[in-house]
C-alpha positions as CSV (number, residue, x, y, z in Angstrom):
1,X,78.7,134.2,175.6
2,X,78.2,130.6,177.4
3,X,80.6,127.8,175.1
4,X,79.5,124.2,175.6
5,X,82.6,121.7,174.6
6,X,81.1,118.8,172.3
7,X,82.9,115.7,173.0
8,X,82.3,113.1,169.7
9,X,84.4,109.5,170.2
10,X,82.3,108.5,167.1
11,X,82.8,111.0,164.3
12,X,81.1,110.2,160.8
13,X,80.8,111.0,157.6
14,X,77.3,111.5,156.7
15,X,75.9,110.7,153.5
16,X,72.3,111.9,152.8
17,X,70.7,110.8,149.6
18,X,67.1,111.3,148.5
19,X,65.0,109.6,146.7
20,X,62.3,110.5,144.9
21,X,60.4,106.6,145.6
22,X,63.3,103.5,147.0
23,X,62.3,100.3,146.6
24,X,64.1,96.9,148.1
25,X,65.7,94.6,145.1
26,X,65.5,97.2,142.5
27,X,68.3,99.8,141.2
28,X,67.5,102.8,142.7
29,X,69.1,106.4,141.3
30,X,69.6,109.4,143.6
31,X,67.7,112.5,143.3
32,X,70.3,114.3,145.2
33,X,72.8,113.5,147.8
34,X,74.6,115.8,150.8
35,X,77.9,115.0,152.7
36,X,78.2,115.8,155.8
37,X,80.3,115.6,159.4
38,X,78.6,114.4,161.4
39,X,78.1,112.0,164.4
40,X,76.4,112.7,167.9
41,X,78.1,115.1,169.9
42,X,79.1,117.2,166.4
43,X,75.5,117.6,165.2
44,X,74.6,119.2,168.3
45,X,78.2,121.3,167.5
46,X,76.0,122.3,164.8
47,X,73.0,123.2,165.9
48,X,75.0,125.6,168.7
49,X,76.7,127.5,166.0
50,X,73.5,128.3,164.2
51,X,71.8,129.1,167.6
52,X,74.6,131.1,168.1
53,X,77.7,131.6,166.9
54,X,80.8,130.8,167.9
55,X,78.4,129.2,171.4
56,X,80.3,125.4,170.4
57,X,83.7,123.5,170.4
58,X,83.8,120.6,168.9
59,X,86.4,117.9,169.8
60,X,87.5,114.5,168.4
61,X,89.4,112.0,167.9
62,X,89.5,111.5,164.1
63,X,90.5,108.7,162.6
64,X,94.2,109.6,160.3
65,X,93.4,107.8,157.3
66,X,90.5,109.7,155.9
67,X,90.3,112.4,158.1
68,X,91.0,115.3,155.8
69,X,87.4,116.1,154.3
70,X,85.9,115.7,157.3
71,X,88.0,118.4,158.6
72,X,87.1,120.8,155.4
73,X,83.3,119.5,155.9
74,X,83.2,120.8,159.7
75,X,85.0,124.0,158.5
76,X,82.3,124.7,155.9
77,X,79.8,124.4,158.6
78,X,82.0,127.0,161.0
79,X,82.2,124.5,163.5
80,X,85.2,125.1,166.0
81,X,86.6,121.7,165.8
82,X,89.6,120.6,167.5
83,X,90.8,117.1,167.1
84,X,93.7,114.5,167.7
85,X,94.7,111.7,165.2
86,X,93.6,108.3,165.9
87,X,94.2,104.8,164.4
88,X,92.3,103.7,161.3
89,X,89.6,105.4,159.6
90,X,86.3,107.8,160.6
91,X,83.2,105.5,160.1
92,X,80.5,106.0,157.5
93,X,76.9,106.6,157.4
94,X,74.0,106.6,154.9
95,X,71.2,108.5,155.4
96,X,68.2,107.0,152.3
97,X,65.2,109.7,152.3
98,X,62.4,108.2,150.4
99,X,60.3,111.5,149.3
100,X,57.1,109.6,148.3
101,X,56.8,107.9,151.4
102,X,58.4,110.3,154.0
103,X,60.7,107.6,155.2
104,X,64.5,107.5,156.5
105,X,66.8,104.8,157.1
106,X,70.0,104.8,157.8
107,X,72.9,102.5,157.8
108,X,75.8,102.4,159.6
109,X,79.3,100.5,158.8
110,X,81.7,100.8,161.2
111,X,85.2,100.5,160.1
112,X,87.7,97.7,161.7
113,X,88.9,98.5,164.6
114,X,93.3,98.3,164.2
115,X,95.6,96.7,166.3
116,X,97.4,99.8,166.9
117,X,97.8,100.4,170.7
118,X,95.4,103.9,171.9
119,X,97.1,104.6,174.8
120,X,98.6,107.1,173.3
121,X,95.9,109.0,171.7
122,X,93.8,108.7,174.4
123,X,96.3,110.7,176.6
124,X,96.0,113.5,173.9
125,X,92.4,113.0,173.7
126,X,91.9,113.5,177.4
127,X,94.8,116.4,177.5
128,X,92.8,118.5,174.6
129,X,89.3,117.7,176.7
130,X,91.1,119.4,179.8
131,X,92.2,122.5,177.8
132,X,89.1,123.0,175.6
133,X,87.1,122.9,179.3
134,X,88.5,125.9,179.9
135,X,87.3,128.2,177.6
136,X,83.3,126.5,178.1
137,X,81.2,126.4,180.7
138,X,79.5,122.6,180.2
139,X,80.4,119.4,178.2
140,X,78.3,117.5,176.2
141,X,79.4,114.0,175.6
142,X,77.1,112.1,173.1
143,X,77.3,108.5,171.3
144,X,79.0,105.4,171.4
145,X,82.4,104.6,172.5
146,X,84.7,103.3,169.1
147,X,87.7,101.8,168.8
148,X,90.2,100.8,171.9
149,X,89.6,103.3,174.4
150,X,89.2,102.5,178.2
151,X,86.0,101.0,179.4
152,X,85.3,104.4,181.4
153,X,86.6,107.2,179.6
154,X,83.4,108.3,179.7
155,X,83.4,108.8,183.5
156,X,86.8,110.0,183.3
157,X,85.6,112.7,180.3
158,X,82.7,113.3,183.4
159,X,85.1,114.0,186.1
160,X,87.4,116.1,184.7
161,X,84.4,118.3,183.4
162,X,83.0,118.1,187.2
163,X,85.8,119.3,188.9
164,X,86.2,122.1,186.7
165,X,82.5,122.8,188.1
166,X,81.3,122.2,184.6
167,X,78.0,121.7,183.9
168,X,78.0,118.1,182.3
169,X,75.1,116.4,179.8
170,X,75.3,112.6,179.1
171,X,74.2,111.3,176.1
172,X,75.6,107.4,176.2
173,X,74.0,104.0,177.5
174,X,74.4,101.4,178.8
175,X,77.8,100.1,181.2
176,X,78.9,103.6,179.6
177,X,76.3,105.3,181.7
178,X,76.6,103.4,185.0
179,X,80.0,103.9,185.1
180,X,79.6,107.5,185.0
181,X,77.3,107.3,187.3
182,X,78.9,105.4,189.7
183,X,82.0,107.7,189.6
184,X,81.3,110.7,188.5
185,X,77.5,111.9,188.2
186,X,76.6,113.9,185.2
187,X,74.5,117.2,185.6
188,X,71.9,116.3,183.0
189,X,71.5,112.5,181.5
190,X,69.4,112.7,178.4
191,X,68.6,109.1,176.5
192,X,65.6,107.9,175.1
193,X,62.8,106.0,176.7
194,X,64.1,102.4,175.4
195,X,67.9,103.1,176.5
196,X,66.1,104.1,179.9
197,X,64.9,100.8,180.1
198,X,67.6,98.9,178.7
199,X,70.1,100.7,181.3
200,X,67.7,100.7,184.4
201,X,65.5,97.6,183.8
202,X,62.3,99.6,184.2
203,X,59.9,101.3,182.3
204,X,60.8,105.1,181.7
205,X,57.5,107.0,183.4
206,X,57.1,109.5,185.6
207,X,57.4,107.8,189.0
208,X,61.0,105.6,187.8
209,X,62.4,108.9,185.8
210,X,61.7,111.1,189.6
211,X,63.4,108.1,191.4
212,X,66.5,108.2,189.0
213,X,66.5,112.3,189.6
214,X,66.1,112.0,193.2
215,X,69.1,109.5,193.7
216,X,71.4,111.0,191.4
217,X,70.4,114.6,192.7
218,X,70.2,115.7,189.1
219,X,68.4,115.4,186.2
220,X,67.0,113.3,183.9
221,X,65.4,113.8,180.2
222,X,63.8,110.8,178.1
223,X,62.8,111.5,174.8
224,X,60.0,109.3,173.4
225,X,59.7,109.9,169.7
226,X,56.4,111.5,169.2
227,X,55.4,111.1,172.2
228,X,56.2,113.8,174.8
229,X,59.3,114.7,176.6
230,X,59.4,113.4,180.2
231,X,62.5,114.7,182.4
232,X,62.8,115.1,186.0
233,X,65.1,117.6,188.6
234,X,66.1,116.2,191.6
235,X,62.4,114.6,192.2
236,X,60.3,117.6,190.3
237,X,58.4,116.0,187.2
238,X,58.5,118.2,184.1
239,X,56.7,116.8,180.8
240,X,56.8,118.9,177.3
241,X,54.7,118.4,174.1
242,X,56.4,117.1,171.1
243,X,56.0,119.7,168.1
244,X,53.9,117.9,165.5
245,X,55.8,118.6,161.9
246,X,55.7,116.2,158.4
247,X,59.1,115.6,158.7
248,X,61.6,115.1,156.2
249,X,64.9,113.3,157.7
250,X,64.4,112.5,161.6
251,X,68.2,111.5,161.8
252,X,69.7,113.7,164.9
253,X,66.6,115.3,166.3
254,X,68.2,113.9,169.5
255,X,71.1,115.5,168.8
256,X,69.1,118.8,168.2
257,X,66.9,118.4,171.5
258,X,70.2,118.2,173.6
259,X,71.8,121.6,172.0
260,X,68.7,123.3,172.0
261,X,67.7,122.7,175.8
262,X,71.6,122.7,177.2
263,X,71.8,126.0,175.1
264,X,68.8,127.5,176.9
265,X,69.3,126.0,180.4
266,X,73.1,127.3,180.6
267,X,71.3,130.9,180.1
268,X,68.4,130.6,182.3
269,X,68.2,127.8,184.3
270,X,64.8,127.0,183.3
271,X,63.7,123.3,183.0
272,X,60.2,124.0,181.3
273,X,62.2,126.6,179.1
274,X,65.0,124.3,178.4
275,X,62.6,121.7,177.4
276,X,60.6,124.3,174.9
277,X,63.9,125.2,173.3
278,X,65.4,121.3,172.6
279,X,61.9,119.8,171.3
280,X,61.7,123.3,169.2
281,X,65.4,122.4,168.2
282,X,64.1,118.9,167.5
283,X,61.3,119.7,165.3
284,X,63.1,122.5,162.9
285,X,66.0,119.4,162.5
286,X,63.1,117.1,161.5
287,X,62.2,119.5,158.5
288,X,65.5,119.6,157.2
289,X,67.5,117.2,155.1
290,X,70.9,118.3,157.0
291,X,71.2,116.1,160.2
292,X,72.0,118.5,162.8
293,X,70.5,122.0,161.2
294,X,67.9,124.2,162.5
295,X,68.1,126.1,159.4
């Protein structure tokens, strides 16, 4: 069995609640509600261990002040998760389903960042990352970067992976991303079609996303909502259909796409494959109220 290391600096707690009808100004009452952890990097943790078990470890820094149920959540979904203690508390996210309409919107509060100095956790962080590497055979590093840590421990998290001959998919933005890829190039960078253009100042199509392939000398994978799957290896254009399903909470189908096609391309090395497998991920996430579940 291939292992893929999932690498989360932005672990959540997930709170799904459905609605039969919301409406804005008005008290609304739950249907139902779900808790989950949760955050980029572990929903794809997720998806892996129903894809296959025992296929995903999960590491993060967790927040020491309200870390303990998230811990018993990630154990209730058998994911492998392996964590250090960090300063302040793990950030929290609602999920509102509105069943009438077929909507979701989330919202996000992100917990104060404390004064504590990270220095020290980070050193842990990046000393668990190094061990974990060693029983996987690819890193996944997917979200944003909380709290205090260094500018480009993103790149750092890249190189390490690298030298370890690691397979590496980015899932970050921004000064994140061209840090990384200034330093230390990651095997697959996946991000959507407006974080494309927002870290590259160009529109994501087929002749900029070959470019980006072709200078990198790896590949490249923009998601575009409904619209289909564009992605480039080193120059070659691949494109793959979305899956066209009435979805019922489209929070991390992202998150899905990237387990499903890193899953698949560790075991075959097939782009159009690969692709098949993460937008197939994608759309069995979008029919289910659990953000990050196939099932």
């Amino acid at each position: 069995m291939k292992k893929i290391l999932c690498v989360c600096m932005s672990a959540t707690y997930q709170r799904t609640v459905v609605f039969e009808k919301l409406a804005l100004e008005k008290i609304n009452r739950a249907h139902h509600y779900g808790l989950y952890a949760s955050g980029k990097a572990v929903n794809s943790a997720r998806v892996l261990a129903q894809l296959e078990k025992g296929s995903a470890v999960t590491v993060c820094p967790l927040g020491q002040k309200n870390s303990a149920e998230f811990i018993e959540l990630a154990e209730r979904d058998g994911l492998d998760l392996w964590y250090v203690d960090s300063p302040g508390k793990i950030r929290d996210c609602w999920t509102l389903l509105d069943s009438t309409a077929g909507t979701t919107t989330e919202l996000i509060a992100g917990e104060p960042v404390p004064e504590e100095d990270y220095a020290a956790t980070e050193i842990k962080f990046l000393k668990l990352v190094t061990e974990k590497l060693d029983e996987c055979e690819a890193l996944l590093i997917a979200g944003s970067r909380q709290g205090k840590w260094s500018p480009d421990i993103y790149a750092v998290l890249c190189g390490i992976a690298l030298d370890k001959g690691k397979l590496v998919l980015a899932d970050f933005i921004g000064d994140e991303l061209k840090c990384a890829l200034n330093t230390a190039v990651p095997s697959i960078v996946k991000i959507n079609s407006d974080e494309f253009e927002a870290t590259f100042g160009m529109p994501a199509n087929q002749e900029n996303i070959c470019a980006k392939s072709l200078e990198y000398n790896n590949i490249f994978i923009i998601t575009r909502g409904i619209d289909s799957t564009l992605a480039a290896c080193r120059g070659d254009f691949f494109e793959c259909p979305t899956l066209k399903v009435k979805a019922v909470n489209t929070i991390a189908c992202g998150d899905s796409f990237n387990a499903g096609f890193l899953h698949e391309y560790l075991n075959t090395g097939d782009m159009q494959k690969s692709l098949e497998k993460g937008t197939w991920c994608a759309a069995q996430n979008a029919l289910s109220e659990v953000p990050g579940s196939i099932q």
